[in-house]
TIMI-2910 file (N, C-alpha, C, CB; in pm, 1 decimal, decimal comma, always signed):
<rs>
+----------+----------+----------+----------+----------+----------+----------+----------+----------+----------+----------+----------+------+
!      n_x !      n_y !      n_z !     ca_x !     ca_y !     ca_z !      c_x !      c_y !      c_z !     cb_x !     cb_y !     cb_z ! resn !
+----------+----------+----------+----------+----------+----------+----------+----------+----------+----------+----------+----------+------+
! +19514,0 !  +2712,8 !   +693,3 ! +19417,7 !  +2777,6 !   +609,5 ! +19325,8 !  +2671,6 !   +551,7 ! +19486,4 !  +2859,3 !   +498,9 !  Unk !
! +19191,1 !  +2707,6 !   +554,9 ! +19164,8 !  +2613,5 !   +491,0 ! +19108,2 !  +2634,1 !   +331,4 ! +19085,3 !  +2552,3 !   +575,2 !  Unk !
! +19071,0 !  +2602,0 !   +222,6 ! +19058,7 !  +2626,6 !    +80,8 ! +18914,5 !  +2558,7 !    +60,4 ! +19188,6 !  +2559,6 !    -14,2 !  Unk !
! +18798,3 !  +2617,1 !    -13,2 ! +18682,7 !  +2542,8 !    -31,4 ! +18617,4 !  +2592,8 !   -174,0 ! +18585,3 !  +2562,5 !    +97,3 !  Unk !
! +18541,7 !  +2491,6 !   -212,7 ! +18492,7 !  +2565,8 !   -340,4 ! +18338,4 !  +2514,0 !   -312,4 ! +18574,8 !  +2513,1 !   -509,6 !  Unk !
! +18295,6 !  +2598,8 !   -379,3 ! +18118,8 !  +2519,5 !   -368,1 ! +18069,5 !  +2529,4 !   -520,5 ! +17975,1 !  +2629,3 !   -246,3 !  Unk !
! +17968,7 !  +2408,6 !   -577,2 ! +17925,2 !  +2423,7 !   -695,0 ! +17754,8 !  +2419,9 !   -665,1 ! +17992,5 !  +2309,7 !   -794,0 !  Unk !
! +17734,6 !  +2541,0 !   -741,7 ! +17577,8 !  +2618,3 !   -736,9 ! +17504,8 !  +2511,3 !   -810,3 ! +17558,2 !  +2789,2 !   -825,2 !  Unk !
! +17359,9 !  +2550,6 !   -800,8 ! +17243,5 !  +2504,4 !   -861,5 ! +17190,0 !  +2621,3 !   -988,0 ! +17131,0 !  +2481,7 !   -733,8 !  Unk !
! +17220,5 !  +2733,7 !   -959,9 ! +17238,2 !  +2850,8 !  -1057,1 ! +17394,7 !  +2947,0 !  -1026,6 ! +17088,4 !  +2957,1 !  -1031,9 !  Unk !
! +17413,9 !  +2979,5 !  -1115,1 ! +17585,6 !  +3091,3 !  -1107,2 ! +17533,1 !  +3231,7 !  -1060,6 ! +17687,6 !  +3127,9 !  -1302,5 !  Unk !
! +17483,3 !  +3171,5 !   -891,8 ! +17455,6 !  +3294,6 !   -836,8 ! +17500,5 !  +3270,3 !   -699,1 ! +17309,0 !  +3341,0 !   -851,7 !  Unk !
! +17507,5 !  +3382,8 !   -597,7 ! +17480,8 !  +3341,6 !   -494,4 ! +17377,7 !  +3274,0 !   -428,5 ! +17496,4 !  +3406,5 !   -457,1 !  Unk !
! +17228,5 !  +3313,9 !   -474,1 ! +17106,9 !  +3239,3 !   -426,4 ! +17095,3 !  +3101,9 !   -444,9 ! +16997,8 !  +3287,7 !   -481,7 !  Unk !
! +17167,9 !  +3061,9 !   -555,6 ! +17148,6 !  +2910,4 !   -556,3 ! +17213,6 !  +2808,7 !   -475,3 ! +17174,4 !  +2870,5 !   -669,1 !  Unk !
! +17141,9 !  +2698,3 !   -494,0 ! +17151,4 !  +2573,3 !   -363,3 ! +17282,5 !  +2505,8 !   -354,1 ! +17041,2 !  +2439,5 !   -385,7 !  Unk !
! +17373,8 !  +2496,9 !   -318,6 ! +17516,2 !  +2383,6 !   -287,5 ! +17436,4 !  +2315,0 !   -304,0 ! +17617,1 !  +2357,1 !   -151,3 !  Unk !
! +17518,2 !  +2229,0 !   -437,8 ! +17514,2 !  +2084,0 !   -457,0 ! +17619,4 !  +2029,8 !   -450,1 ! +17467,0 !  +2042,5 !   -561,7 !  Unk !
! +17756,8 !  +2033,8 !   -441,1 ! +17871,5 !  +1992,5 !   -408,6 ! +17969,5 !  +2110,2 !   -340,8 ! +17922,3 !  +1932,2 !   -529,1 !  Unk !
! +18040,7 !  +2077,3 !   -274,8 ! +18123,0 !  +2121,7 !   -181,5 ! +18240,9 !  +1986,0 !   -142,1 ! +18022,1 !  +2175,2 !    -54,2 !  Unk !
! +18321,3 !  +2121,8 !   -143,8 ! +18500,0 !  +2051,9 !   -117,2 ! +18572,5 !  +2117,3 !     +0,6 ! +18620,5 !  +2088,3 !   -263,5 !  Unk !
! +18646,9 !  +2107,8 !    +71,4 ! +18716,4 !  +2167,2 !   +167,1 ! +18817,3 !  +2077,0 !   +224,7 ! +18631,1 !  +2216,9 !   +261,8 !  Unk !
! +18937,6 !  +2231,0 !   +189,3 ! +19084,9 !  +2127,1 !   +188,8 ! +19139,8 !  +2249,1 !   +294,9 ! +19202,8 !  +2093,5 !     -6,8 !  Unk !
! +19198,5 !  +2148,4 !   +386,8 ! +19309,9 !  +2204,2 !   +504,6 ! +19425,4 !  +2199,4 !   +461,0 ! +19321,5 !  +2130,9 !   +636,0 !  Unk !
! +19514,8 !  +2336,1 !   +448,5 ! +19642,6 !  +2363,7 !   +368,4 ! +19739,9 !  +2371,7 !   +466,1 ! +19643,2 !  +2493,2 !   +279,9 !  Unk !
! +19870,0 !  +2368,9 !   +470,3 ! +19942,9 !  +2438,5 !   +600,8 ! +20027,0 !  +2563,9 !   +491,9 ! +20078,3 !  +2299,9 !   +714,6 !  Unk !
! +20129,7 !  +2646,4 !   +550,0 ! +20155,5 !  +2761,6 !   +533,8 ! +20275,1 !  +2732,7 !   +377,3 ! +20213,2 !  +2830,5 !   +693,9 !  Unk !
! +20291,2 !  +2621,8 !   +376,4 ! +20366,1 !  +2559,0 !   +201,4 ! +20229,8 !  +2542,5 !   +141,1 ! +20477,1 !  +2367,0 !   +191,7 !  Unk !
! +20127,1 !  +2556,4 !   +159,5 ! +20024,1 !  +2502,6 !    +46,5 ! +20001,6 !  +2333,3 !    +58,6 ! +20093,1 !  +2541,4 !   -118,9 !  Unk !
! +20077,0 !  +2227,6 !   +143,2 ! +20045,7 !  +2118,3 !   +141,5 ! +19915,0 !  +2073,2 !   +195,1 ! +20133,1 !  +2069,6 !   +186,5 !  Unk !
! +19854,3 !  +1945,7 !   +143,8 ! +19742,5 !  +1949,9 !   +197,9 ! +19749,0 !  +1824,4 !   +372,3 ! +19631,5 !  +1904,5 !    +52,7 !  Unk !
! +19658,4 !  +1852,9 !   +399,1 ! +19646,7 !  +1826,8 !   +573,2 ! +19507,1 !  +1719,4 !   +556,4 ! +19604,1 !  +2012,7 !   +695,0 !  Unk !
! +19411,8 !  +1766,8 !   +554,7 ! +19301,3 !  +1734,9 !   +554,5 ! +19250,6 !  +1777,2 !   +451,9 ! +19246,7 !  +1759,8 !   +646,5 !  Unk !
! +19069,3 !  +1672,0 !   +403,6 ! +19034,8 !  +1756,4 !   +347,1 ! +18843,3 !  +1672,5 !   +314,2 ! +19162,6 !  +1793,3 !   +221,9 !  Unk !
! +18800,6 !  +1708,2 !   +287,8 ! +18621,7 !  +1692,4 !   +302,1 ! +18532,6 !  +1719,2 !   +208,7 ! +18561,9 !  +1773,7 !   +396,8 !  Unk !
! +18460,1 !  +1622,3 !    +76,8 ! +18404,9 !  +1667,2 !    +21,5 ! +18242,8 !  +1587,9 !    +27,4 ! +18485,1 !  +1681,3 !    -81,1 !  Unk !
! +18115,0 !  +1659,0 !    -48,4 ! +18028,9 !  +1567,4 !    -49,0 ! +17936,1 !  +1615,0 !   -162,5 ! +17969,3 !  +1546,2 !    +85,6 !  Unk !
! +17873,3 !  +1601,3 !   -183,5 ! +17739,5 !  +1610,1 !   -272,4 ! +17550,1 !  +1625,2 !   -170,3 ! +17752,9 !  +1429,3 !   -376,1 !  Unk !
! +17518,7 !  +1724,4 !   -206,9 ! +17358,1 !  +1741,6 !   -183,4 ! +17248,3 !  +1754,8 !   -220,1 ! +17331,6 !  +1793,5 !   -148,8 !  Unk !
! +17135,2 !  +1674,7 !   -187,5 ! +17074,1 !  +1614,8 !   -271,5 ! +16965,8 !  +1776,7 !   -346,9 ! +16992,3 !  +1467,1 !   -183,1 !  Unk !
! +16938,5 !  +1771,6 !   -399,4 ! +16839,8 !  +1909,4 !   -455,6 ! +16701,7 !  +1907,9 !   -361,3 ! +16783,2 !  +1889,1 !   -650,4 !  Unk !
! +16650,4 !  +2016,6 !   -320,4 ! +16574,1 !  +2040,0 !   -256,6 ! +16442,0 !  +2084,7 !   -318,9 ! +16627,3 !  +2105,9 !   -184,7 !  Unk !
! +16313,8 !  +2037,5 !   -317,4 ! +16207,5 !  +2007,5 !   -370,2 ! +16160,6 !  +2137,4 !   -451,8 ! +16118,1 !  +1956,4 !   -267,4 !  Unk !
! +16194,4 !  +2268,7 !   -392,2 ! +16182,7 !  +2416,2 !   -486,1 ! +16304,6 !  +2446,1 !   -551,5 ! +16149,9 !  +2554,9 !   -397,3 !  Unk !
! +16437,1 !  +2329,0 !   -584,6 ! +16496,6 !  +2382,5 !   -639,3 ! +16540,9 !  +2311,1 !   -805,4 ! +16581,0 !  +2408,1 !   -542,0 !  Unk !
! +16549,1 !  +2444,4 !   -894,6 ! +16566,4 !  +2319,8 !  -1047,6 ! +16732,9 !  +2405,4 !  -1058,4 ! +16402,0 !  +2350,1 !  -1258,1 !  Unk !
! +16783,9 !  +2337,6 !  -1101,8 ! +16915,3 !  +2381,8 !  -1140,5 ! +16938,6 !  +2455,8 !  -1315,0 ! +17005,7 !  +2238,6 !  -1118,8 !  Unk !
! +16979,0 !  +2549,1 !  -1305,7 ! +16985,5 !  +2635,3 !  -1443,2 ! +17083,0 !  +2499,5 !  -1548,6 ! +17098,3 !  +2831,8 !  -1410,2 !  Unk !
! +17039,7 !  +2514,0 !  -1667,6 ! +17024,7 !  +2475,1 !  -1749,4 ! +17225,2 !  +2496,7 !  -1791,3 ! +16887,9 !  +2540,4 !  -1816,8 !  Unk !
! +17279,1 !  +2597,0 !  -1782,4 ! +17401,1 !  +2643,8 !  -1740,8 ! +17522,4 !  +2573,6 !  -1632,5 ! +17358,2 !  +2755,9 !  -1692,6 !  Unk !
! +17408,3 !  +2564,6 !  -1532,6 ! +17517,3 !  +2468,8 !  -1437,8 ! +17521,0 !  +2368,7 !  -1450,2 ! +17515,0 !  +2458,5 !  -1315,7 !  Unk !
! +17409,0 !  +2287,5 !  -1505,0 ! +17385,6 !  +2122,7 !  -1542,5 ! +17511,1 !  +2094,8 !  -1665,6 ! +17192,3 !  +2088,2 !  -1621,5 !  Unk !
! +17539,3 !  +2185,1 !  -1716,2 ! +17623,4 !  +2150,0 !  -1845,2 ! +17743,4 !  +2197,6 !  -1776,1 ! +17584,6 !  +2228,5 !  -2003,6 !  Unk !
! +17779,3 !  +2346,1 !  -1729,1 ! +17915,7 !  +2331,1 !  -1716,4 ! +18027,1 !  +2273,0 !  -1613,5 ! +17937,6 !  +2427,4 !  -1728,5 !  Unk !
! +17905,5 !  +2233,4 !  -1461,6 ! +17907,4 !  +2157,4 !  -1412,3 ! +17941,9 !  +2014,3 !  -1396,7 ! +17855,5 !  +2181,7 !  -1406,4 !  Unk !
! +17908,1 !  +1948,1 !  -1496,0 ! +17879,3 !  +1829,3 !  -1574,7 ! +17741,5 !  +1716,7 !  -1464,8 ! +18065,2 !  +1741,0 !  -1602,3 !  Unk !
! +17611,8 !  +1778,2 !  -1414,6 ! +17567,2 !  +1738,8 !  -1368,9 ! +17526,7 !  +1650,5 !  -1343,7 ! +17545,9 !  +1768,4 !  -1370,3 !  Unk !
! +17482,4 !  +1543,1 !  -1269,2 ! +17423,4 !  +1362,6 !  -1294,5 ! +17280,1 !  +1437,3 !  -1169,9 ! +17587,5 !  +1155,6 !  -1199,8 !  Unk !
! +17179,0 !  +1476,1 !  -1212,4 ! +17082,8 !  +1499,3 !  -1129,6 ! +17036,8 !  +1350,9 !  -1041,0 ! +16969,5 !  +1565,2 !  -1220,0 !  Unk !
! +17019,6 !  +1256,4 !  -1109,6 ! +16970,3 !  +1144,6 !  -1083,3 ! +17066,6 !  +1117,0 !   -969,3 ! +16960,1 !  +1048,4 !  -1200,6 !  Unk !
! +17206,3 !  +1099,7 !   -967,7 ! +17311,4 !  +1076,0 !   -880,5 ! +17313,3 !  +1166,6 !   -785,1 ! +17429,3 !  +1071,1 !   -938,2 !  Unk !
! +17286,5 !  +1282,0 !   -775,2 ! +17279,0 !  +1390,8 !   -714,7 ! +17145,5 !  +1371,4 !   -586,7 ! +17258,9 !  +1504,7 !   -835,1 !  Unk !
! +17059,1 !  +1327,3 !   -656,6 ! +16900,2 !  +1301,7 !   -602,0 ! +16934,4 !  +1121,0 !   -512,9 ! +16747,3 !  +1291,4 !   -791,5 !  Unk !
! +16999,5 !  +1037,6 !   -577,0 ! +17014,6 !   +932,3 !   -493,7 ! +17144,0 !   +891,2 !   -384,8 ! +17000,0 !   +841,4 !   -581,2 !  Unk !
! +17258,0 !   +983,6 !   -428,3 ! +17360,2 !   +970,8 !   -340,7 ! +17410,4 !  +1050,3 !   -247,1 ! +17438,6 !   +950,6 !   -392,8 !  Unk !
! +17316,9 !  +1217,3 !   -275,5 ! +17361,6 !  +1324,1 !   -205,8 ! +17285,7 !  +1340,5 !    -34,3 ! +17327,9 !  +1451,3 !   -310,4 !  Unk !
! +17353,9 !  +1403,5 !    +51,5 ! +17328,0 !  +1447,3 !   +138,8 ! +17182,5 !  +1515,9 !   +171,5 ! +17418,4 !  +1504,2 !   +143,9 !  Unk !
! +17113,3 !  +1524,6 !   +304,4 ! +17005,9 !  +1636,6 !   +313,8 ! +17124,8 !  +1815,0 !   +308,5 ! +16893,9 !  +1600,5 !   +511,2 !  Unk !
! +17056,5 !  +1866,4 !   +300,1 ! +17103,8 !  +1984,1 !   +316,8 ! +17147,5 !  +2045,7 !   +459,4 ! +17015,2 !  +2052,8 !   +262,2 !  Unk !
! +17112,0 !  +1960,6 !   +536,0 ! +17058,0 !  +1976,9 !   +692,6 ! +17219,3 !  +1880,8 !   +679,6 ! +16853,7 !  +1895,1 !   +773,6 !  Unk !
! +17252,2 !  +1795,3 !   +658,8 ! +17316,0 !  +1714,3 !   +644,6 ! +17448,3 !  +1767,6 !   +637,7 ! +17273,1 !  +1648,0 !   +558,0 !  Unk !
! +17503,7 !  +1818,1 !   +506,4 ! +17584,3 !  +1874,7 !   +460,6 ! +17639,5 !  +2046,6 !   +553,2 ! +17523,9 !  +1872,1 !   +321,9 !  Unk !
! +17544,0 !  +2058,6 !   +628,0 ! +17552,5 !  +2211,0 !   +669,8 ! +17651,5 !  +2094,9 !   +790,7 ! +17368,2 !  +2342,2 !   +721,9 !  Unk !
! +17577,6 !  +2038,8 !   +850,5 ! +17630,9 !  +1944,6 !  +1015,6 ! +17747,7 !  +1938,4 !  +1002,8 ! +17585,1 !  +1778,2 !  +1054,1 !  Unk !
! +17831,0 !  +1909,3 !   +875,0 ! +17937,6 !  +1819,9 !   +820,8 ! +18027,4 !  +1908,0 !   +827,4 ! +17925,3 !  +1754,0 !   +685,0 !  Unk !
! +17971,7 !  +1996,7 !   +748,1 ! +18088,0 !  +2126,0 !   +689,9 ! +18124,8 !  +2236,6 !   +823,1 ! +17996,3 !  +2242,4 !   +537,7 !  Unk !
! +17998,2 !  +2194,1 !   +956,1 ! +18028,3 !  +2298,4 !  +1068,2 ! +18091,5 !  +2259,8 !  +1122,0 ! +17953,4 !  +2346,6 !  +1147,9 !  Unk !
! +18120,9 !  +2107,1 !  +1139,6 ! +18204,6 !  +2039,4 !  +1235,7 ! +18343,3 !  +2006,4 !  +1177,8 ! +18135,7 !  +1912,9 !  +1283,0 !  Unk !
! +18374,5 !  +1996,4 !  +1053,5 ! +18475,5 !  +2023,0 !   +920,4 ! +18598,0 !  +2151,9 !  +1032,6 ! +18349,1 !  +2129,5 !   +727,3 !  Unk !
! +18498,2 !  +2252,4 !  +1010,0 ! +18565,1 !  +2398,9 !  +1036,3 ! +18600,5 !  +2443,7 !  +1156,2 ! +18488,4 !  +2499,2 !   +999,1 !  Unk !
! +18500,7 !  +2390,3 !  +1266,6 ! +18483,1 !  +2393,1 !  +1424,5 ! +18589,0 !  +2334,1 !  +1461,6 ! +18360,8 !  +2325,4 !  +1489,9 !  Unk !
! +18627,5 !  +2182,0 !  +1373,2 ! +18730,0 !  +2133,7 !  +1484,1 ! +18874,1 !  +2145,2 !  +1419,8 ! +18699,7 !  +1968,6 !  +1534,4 !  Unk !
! +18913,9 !  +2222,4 !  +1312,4 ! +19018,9 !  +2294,4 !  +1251,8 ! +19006,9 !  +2429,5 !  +1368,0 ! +18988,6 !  +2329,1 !  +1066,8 !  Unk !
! +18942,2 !  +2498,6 !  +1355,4 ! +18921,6 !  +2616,5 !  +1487,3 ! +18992,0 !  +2569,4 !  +1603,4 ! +18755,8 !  +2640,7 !  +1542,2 !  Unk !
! +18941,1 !  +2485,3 !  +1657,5 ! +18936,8 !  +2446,3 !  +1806,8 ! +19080,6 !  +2392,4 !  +1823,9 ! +18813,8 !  +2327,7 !  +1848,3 !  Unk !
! +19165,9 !  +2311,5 !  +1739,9 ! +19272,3 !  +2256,3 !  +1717,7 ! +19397,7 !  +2335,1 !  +1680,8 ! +19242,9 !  +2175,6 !  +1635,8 !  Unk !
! +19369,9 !  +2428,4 !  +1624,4 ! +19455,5 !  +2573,8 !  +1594,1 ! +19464,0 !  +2662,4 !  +1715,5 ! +19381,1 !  +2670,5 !  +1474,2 !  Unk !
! +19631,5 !  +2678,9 !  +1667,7 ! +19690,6 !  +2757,0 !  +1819,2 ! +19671,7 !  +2932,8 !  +1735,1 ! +19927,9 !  +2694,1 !  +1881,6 !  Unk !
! +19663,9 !  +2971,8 !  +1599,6 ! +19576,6 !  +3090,6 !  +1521,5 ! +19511,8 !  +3086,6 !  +1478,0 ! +19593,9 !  +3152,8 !  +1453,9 !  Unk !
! +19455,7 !  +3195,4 !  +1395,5 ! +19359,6 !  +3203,1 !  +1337,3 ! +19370,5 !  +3094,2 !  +1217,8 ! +19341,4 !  +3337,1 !  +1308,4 !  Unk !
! +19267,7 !  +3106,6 !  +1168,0 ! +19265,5 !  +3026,9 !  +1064,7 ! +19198,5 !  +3078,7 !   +933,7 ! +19208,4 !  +2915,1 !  +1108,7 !  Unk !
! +19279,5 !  +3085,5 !   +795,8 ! +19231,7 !  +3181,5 !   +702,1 ! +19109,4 !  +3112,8 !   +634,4 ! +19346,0 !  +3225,1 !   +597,9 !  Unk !
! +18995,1 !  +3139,6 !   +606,5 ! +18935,3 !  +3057,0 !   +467,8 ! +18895,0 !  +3175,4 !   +374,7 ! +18782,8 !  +2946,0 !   +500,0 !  Unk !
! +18953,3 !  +3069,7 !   +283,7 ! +18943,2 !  +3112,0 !   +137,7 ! +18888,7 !  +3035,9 !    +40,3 ! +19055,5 !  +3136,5 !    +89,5 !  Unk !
! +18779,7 !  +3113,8 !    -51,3 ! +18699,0 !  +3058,9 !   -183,6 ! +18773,0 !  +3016,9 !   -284,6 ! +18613,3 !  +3155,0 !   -247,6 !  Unk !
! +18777,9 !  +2947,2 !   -356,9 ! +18821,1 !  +2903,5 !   -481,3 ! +18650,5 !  +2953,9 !   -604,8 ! +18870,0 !  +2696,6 !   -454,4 !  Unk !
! +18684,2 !  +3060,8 !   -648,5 ! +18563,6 !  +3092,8 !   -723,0 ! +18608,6 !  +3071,4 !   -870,0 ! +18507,4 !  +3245,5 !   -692,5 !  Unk !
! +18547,1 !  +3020,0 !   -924,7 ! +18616,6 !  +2945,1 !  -1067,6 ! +18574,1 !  +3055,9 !  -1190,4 ! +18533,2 !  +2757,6 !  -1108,7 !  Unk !
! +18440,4 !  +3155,3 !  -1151,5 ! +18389,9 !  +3261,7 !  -1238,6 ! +18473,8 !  +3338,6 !  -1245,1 ! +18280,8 !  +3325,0 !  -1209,9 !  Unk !
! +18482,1 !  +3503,3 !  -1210,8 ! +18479,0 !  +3607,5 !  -1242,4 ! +18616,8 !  +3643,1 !  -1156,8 ! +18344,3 !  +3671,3 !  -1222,4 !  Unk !
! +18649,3 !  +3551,7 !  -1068,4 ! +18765,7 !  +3621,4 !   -991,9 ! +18858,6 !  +3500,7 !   -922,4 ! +18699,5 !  +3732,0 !   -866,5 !  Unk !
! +18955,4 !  +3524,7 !   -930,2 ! +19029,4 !  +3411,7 !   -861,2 ! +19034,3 !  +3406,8 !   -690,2 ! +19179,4 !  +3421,9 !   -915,5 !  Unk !
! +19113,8 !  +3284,7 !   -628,1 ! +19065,4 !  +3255,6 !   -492,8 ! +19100,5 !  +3378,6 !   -394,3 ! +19132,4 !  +3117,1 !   -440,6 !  Unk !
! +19037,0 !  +3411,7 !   -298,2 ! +19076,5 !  +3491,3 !   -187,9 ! +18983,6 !  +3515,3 !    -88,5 ! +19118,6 !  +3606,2 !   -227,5 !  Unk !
! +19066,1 !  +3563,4 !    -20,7 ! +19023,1 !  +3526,3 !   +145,7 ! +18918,6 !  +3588,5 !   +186,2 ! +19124,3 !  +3562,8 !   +256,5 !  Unk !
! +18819,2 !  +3541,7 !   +240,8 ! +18704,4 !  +3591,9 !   +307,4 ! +18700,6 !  +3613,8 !   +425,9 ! +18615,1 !  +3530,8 !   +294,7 !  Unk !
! +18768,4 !  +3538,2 !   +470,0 ! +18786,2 !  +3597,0 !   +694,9 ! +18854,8 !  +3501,7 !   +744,4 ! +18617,2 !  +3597,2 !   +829,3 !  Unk !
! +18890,1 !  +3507,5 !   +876,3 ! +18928,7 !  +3425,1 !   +934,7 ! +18895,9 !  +3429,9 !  +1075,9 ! +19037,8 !  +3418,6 !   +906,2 !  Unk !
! +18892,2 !  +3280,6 !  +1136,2 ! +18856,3 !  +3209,8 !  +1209,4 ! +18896,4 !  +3193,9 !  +1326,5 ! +18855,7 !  +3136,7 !  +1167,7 !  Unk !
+----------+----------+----------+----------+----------+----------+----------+----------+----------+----------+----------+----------+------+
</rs>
């Protein structure tokens, strides 16, 4: 299974991944693998005033150490593709959503 969380640019769906985590679990919950990074903000995007704080944001760090977005998508497809490809089943992923609802499964693979 694998476990991922993503942190918004606003506490919505529309807003931009600026960090992302993704952890490969086996069927005890131990961890296997696991992949995180940071992305850099994209020129139409400002981050709510909300996520900068509860977040604990470093924009500046964000803007000089993070990924293109183009970048981060490459990472996270090949992350999942070769957990897929390497698995003799399916493979569950599941959100870690820190708001309104706790983690659960979105599909599998």
């Amino acid at each position: 299974m694998i476990l991922y969380d993503l942190e918004l640019s606003r506490f919505h769906r529309t807003g931009q991944v600026l960090r992302y985590a993704f952890w490969e679990l086996d069927h005890d919950l131990n961890g296997i693998d696991e992949m995180a990074g940071s992305v850099r903000l994209n020129r139409t995007e400002m981050p709510s005033l909300s996520a900068i704080i509860r977040q604990s944001l470093d924009l500046d760090q964000l803007q000089s150490e993070g990924e293109t977005e183009y970048e981060a998508a490459h990472r996270i497809f090949h992350f999942i593709k070769q957990k897929v490809v390497n698995s003799a089943s399916p493979i569950q992923l599941f959100c870690y959503g820190t708001q309104k609802h706790s983690p659960h499964a979105l599909f599998s693979l």
